[in-house]
C-alpha positions as CSV (number, residue, x, y, z in Angstrom):
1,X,-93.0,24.8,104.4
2,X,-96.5,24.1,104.0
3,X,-96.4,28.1,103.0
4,X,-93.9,27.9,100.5
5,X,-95.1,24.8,98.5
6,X,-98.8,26.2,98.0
7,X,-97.2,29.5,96.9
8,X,-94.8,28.1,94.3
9,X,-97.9,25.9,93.3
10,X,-99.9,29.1,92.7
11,X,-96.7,30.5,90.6
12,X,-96.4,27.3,88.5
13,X,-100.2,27.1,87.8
14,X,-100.5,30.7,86.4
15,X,-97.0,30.0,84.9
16,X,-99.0,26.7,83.2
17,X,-101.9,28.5,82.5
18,X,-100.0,31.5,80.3
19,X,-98.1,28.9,78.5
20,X,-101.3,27.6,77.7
21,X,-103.0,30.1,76.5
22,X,-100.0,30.5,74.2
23,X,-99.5,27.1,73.1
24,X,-103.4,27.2,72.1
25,X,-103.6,27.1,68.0
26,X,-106.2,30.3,67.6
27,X,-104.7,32.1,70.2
28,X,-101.0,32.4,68.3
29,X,-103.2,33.4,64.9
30,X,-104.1,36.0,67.2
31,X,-100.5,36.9,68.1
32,X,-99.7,37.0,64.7
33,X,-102.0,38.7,63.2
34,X,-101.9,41.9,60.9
35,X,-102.6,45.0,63.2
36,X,-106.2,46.2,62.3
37,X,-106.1,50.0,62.5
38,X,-109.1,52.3,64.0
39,X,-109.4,55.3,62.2
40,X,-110.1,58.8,63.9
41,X,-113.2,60.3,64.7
42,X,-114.1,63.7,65.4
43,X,-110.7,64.6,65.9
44,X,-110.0,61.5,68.6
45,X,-107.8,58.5,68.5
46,X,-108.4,54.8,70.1
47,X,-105.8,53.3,72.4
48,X,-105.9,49.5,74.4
49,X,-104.4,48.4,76.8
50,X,-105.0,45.5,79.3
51,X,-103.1,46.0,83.0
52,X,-104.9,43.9,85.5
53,X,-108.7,45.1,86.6
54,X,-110.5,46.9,84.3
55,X,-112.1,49.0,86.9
56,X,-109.0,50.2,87.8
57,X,-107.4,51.1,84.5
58,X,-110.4,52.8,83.6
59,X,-110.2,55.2,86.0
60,X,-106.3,56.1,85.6
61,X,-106.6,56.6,82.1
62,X,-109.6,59.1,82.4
63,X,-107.9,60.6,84.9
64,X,-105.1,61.9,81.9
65,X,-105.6,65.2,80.0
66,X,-106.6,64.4,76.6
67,X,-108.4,61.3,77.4
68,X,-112.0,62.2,76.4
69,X,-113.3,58.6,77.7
70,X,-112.7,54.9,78.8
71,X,-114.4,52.0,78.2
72,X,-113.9,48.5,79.5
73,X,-114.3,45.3,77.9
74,X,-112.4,42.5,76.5
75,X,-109.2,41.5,74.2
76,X,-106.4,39.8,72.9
77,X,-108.6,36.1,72.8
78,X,-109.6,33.8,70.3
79,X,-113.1,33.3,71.2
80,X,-116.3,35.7,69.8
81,X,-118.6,37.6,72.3
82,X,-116.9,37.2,75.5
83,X,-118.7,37.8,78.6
84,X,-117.4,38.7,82.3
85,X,-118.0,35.4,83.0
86,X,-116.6,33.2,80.3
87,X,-113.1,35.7,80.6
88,X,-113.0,34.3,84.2
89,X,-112.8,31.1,83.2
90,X,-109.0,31.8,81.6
91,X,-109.9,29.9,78.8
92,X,-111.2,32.4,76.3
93,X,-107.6,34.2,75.6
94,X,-109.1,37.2,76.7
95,X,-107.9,39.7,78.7
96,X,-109.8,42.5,81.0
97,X,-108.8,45.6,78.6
98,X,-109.9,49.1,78.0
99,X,-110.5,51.4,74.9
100,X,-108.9,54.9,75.5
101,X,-110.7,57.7,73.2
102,X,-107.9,60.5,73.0
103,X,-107.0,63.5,71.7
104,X,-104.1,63.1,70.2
105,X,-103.2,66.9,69.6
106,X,-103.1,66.7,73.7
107,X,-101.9,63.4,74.8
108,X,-99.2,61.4,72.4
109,X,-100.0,57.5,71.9
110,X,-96.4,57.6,73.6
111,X,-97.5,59.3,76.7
112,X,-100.5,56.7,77.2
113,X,-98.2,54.2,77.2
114,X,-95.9,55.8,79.8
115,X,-99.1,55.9,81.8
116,X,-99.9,52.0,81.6
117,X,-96.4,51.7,82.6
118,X,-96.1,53.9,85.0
119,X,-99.6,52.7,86.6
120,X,-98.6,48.8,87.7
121,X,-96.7,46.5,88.8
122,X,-94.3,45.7,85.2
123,X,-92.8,42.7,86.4
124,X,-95.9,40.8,87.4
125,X,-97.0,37.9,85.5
126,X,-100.5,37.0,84.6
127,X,-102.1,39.8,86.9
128,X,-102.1,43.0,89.0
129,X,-102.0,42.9,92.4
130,X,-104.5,40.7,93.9
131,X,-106.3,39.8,90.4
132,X,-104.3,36.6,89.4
133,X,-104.8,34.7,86.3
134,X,-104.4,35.0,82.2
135,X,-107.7,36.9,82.1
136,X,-105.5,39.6,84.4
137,X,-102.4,39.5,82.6
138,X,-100.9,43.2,80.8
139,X,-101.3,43.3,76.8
140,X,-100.2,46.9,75.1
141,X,-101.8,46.8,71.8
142,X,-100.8,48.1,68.8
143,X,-102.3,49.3,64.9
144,X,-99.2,49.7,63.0
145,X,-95.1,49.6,62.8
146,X,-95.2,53.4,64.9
147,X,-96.8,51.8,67.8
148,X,-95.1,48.9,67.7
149,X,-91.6,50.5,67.8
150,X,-92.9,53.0,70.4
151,X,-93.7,50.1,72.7
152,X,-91.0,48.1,72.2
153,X,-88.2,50.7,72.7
154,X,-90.7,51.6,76.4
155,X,-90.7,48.1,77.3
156,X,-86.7,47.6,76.4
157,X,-85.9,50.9,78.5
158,X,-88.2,49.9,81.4
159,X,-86.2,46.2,81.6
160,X,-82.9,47.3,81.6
161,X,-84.1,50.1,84.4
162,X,-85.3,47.6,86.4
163,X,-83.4,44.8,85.7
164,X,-85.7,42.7,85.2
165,X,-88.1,41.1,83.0
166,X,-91.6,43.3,82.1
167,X,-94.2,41.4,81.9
168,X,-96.5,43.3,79.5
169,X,-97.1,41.1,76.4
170,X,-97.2,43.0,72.7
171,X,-100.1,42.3,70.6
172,X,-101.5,43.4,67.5
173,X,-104.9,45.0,67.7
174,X,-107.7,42.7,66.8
175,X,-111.2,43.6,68.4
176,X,-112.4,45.3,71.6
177,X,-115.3,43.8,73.3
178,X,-117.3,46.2,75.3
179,X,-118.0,44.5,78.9
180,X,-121.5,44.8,80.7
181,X,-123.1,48.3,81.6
182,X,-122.2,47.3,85.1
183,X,-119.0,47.5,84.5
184,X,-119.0,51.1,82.6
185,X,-117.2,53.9,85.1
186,X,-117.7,50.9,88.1
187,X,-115.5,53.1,90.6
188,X,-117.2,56.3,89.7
189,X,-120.3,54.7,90.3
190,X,-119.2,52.8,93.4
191,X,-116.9,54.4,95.7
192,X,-117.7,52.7,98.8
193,X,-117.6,49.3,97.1
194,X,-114.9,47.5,99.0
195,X,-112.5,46.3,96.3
196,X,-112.7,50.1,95.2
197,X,-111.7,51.1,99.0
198,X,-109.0,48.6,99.0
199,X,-107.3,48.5,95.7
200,X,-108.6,50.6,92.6
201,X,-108.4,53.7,94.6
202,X,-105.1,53.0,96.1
203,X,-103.4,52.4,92.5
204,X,-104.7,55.6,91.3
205,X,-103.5,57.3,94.2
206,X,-100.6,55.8,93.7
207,X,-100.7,56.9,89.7
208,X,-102.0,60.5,90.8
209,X,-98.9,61.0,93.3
210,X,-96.4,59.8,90.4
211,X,-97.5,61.9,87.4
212,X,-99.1,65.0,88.7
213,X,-98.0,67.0,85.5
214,X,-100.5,64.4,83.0
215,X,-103.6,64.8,85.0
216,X,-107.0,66.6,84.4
217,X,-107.8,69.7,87.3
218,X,-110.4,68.4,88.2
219,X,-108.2,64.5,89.1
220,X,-105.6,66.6,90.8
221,X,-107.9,66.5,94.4
């Protein structure tokens, strides 16, 4: 009993603590915002997404053809500058995000979104696996009426799949923070490190095993 109770007190905080974050003035200017658009560069695109850990996202998405690099970093808040730190406190709006740099002759905008799909948990609230809290919760972003349409019509199709709700909120693109060096290509740089051994590498396992035909040669191993 004891069990129960401290587990449907853990659903109804992070149940509380999303409503908050949407109830909170600046944070709904944020939800309805205009879509800022990023222009190309040398030929590549910028995607965002936010799907739990950035560690781990980071490392599915550069696992894709097409994806020339991933960043992690911040998004979807209210507040300027956010830090590792002040994200973990839930009360910053943010969420742990990445910034995908694509080629979008090789990889479709589409396709990445099948990936951040196709690479969670969609019915989880507020988190990913283990990660619990706003600060973990899964934001597709969008920069104009295409995406938007795109997403929607994934998310629709997913839910009636499933039947169930997803999870995944729909924002329009703002501003991406770039987190701390330490952060940059963490499960590259630390393969040994034990949430890397216990969870990131697992999910892209898990990713790898699902979508063999979207990865690079040399993420196939």
């Amino acid at each position: 009993m004891k069990k129960l109770l401290s587990i449907l007190s853990i659903a109804l905080l992070f149940s509380c603590h999303n409503s908050a974050q949407n109830s909170n003035p600046k944070q709904q200017e944020v939800i309805n915002a205009e879509p800022i658009e990023v222009p190309m560069e040398n030929g590549m695109a910028k995607a965002y997404f936010a799907s739990g850990c950035f560690w781990c996202v980071e490392a599915i998405y550069e696992s894709v053809k097409g994806v020339d690099e991933v960043i992690s970093g911040y998004s979807g808040g209210h507040t300027e500058n956010p830090t590792y730190e002040s994200s973990n406190t839930g009360r910053t709006g943010h969420a742990e995000a990445v910034e995908v740099i694509y080629d979008p002759e090789v990889v479709s905008f589409a396709t990445l979104v099948d990936v951040y799909f196709g690479s969670q948990n969609p019915t989880q609230v507020n988190g990913q696996g283990p990660d619990r809290g706003s600060q973990y919760r899964s934001i597709i972003f969008y920069q104009n009426d295409e995406q938007k349409k795109i997403i929607e019509e994934k998310k629709a199709a997913l839910a009636k799949k499933l039947d169930d709700e997803i999870a995944a909120e729909v924002y329009p693109f703002q501003k991406f923070w770039v987190a701390e060096d330490y952060h940059q290509d963490f499960e590259k740089r630390n393969p040994n490190q034990r949430y890397i051994v216990a969870v990131s590498i697992p999910r892209l396992n898990r990713f790898k095993a699902k979508f063999p035909e979207l990865l690079k040669a040399e993420a196939k191993h």
